[in-house]
Backbone bond lengths (Angstrom), bond angles and torsions (degrees), N, CA, C in turn:
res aa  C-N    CA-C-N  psi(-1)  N-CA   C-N-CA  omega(-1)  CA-C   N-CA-C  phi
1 X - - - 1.456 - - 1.524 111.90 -
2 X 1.194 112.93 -36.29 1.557 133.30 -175.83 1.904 89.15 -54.01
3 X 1.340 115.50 -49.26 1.212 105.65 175.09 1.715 153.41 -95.59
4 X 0.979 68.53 34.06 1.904 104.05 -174.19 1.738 89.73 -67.01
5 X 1.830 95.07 135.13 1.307 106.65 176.28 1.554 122.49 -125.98
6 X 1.274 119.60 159.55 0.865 112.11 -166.38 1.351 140.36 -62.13
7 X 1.154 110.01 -18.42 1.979 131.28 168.31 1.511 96.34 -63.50
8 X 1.172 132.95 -19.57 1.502 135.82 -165.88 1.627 102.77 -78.23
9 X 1.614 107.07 -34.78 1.515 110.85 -172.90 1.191 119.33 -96.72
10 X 1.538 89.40 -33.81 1.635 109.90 -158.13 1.889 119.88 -28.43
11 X 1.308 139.56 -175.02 1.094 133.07 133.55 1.684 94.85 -103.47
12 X 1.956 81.60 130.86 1.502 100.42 158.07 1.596 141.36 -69.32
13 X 1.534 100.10 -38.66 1.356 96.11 171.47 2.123 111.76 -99.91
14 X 1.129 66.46 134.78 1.775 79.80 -165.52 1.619 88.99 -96.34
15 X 1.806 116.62 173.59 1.050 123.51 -176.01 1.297 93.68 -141.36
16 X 1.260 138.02 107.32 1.355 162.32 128.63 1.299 151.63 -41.97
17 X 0.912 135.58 125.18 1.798 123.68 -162.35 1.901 89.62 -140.87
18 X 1.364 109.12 144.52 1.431 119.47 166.02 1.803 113.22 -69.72
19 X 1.247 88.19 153.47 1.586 101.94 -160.74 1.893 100.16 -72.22
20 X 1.333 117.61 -15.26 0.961 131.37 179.14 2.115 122.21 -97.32
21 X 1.218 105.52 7.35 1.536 116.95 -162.25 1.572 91.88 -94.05
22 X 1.233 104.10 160.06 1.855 107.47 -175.40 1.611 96.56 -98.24
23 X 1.425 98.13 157.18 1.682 121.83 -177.29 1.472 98.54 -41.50
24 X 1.890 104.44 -45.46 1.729 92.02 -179.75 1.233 127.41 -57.45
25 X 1.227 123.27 -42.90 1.063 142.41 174.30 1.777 112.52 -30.41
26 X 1.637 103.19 -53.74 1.194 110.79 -175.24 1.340 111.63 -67.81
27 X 1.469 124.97 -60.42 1.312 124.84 131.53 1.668 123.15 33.18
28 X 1.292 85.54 -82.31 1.582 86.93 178.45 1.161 121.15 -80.51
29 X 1.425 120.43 -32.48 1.554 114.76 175.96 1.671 114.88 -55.85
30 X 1.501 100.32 -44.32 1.806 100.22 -177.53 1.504 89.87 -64.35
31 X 0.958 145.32 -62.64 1.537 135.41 179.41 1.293 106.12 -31.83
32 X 1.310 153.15 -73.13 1.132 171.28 -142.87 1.759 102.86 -78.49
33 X 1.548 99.90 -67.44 1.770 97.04 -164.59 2.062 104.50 -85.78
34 X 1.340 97.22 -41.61 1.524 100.84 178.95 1.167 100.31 92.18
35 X 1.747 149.79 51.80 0.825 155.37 127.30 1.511 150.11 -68.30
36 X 1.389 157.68 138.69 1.286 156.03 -110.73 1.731 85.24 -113.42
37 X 1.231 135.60 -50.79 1.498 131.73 -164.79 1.714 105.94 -157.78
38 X 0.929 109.36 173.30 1.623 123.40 -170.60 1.380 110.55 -137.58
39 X 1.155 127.21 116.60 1.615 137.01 -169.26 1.564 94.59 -85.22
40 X 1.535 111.48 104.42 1.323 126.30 164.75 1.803 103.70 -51.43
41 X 1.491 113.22 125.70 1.326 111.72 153.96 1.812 121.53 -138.78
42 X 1.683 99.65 173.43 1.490 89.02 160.52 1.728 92.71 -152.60
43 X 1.713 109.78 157.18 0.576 94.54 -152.27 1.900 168.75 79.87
44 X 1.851 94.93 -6.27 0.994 115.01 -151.13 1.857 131.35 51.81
45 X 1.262 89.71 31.42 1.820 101.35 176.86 1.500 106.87 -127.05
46 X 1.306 111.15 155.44 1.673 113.37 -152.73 1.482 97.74 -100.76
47 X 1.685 118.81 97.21 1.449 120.04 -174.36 1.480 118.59 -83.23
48 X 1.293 109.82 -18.78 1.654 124.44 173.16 1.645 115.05 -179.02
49 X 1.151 133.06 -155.98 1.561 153.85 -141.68 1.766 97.05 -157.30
50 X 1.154 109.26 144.75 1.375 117.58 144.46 1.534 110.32 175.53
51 X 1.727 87.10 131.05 1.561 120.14 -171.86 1.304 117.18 -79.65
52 X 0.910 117.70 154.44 1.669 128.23 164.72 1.280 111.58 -49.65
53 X 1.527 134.12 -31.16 1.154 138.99 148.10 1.471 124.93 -47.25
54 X 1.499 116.90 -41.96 1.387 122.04 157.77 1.291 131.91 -36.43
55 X 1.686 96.14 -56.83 1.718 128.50 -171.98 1.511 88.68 -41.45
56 X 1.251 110.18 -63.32 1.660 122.09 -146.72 1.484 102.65 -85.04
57 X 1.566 136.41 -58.10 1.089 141.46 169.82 1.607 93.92 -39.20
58 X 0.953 148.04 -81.91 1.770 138.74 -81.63 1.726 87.79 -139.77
59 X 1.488 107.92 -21.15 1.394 104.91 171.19 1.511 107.85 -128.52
60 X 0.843 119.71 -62.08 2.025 119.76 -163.02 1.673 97.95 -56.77
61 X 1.286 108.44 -64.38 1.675 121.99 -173.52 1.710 99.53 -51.75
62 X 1.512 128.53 -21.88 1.150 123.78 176.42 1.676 123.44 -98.83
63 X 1.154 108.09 -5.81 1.218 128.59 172.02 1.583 99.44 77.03
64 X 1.095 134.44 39.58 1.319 143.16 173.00 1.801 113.49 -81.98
65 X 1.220 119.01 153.07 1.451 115.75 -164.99 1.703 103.72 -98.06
66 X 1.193 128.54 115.06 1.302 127.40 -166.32 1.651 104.54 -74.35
67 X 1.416 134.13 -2.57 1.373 132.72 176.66 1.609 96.99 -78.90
68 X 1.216 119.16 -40.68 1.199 116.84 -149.58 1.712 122.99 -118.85
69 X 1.567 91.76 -20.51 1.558 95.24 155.81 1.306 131.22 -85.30
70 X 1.549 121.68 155.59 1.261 108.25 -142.90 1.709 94.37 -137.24
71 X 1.547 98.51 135.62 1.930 122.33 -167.44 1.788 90.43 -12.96
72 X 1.545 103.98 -72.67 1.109 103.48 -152.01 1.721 136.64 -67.36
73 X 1.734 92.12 10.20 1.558 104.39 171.56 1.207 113.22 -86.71
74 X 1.807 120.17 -27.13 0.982 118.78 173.42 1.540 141.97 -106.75
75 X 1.681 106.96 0.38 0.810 112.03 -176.90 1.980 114.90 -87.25
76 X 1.745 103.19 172.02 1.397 83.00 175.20 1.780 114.49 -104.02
77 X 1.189 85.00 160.88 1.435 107.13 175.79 1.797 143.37 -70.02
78 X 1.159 118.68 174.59 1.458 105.04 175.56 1.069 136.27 21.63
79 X 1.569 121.82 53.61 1.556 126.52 -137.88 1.440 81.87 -100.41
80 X 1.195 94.20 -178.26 1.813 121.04 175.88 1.202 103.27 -94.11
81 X 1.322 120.39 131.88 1.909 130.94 167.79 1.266 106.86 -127.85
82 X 1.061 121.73 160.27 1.254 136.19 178.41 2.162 122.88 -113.84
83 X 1.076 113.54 166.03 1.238 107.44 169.16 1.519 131.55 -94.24
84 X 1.193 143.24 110.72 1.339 125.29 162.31 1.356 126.04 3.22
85 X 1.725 107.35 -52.63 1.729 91.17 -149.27 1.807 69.50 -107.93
86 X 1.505 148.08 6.86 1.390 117.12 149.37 1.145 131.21 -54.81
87 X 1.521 100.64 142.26 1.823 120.47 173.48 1.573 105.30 -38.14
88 X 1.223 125.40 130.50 1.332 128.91 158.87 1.621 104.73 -45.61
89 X 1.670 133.97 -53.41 1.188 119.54 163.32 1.621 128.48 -39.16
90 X 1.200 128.72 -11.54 1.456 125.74 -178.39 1.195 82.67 -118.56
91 X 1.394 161.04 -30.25 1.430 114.34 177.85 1.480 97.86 -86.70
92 X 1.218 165.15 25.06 1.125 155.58 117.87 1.384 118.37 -45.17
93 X 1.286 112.88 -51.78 1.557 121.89 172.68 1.725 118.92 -45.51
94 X 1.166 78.91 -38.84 1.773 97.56 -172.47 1.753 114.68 -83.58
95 X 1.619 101.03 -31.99 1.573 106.05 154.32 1.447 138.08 -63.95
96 X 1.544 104.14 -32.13 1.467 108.58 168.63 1.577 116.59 -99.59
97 X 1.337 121.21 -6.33 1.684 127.25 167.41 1.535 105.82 -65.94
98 X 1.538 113.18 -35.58 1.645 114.98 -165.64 1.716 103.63 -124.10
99 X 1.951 117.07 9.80 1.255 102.83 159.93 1.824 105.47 64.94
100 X 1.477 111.82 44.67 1.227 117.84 177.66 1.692 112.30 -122.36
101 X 0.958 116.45 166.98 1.289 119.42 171.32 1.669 124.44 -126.33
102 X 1.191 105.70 -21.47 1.655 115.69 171.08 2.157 100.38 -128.97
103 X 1.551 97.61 170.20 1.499 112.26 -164.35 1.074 71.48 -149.79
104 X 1.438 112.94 137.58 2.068 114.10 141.94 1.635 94.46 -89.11
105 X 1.129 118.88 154.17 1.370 147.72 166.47 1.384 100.57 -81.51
106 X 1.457 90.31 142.34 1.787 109.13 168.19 1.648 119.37 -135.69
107 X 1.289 110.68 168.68 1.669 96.15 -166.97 2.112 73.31 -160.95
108 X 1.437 116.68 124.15 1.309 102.79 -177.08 1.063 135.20 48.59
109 X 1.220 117.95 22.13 1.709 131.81 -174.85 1.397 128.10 70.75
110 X 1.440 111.22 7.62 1.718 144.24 174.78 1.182 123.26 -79.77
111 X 1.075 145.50 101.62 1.832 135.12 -156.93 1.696 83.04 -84.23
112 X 1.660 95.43 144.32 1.597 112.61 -144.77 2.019 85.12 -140.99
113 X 1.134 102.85 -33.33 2.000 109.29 -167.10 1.857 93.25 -173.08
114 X 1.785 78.15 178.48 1.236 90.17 162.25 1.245 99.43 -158.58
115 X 1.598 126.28 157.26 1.750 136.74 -153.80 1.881 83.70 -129.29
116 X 1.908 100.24 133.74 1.373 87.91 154.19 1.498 112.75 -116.82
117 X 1.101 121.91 -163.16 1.852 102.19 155.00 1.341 136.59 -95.84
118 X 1.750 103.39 20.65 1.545 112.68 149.59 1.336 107.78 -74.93
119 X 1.199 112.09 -48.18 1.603 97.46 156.35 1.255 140.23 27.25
120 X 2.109 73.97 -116.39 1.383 101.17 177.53 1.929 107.82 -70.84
121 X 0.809 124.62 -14.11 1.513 112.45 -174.47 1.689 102.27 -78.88
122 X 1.527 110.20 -39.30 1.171 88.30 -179.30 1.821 123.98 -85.21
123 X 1.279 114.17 -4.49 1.234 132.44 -178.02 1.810 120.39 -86.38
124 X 1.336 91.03 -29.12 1.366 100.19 174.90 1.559 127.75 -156.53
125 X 1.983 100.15 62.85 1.276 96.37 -173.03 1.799 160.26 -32.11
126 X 1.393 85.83 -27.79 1.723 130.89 165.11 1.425 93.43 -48.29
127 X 1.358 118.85 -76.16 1.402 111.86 -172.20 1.681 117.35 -63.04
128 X 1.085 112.11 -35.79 1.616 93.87 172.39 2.062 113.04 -75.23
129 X 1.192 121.83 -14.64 1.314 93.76 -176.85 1.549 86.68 -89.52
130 X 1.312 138.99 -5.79 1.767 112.72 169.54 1.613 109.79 -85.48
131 X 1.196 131.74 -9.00 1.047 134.54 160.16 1.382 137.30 -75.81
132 X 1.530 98.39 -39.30 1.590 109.23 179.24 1.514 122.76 -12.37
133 X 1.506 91.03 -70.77 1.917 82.36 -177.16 1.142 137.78 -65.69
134 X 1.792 111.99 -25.99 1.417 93.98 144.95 1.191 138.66 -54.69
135 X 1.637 122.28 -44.70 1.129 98.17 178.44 1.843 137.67 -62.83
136 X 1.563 84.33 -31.61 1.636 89.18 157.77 1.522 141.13 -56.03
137 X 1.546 108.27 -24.90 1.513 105.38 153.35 1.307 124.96 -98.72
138 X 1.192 96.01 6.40 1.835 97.35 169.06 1.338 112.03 -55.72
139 X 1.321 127.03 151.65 1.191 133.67 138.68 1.296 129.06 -92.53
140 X 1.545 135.16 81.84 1.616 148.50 -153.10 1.247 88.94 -75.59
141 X 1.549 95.50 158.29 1.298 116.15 -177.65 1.921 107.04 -152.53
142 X 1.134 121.05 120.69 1.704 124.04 -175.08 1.799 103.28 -51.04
């Protein structure tokens, strides 16, 4: 069990938007699919994240025009990913080292899934009661 990996939990179908698509754009997909974040790519490679928290912070709260601004001004950057064939324990590790709550998965540098830590809590209870208190003094961030 100790070696349970992360392709084991993962969600497979990921929801994606080009690194080049406007805020509206995104917009509608969270309208449409009902999902927590959207793995910015190009190329089919995972260039960043951006949350519904983004949407609103990074454009509305800025008075920016959602036709015309574009994913990649607002989304964030240099995110943390994880590997397919990693232990569900190291992408946890890697969620509470950087105060994250989702990873897109990679497999060859290809976004393949993405793991959140409903996840892992429900996949591998063990690890959330040794974790708990970190995550409880975490301060999370989308």
């Amino acid at each position: 069990m100790d070696d349970m990996l992360v392709k084991e939990i993962m969600t497979k179908h990921v929801i994606t938007i080009d690194v080049d698509a406007s805020v509206f754009d995104a917009c509608m997909i969270y309208k449409e699919k009902k999902v927590g974040s959207l793995v910015v790519t190009k190329d089919e490679t995972c260039v960043g994240i951006v949350t519904e928290r983004d949407l609103i912070e990074r454009t509305m709260c800025q008075h920016r025009n959602p036709e015309k601004t574009k994913i990649h001004m607002i989304m964030s950057q240099n995110i943390k990913v994880v590997s397919s064939l990693d232990t569900v324990e190291t992408a946890l590790e890697t969620m509470i080292q950087y105060k994250i709550k989702k990873l897109p998965v990679i497999l060859s540098e290809k976004i393949v899934g993405i793991i959140t830590i409903t996840d892992i809590a429900k996949a591998r209870p063990d690890l959330s009661k040794r974790f708990i208190e970190t995550w409880m003094k975490a301060q999370w961030r989308d």
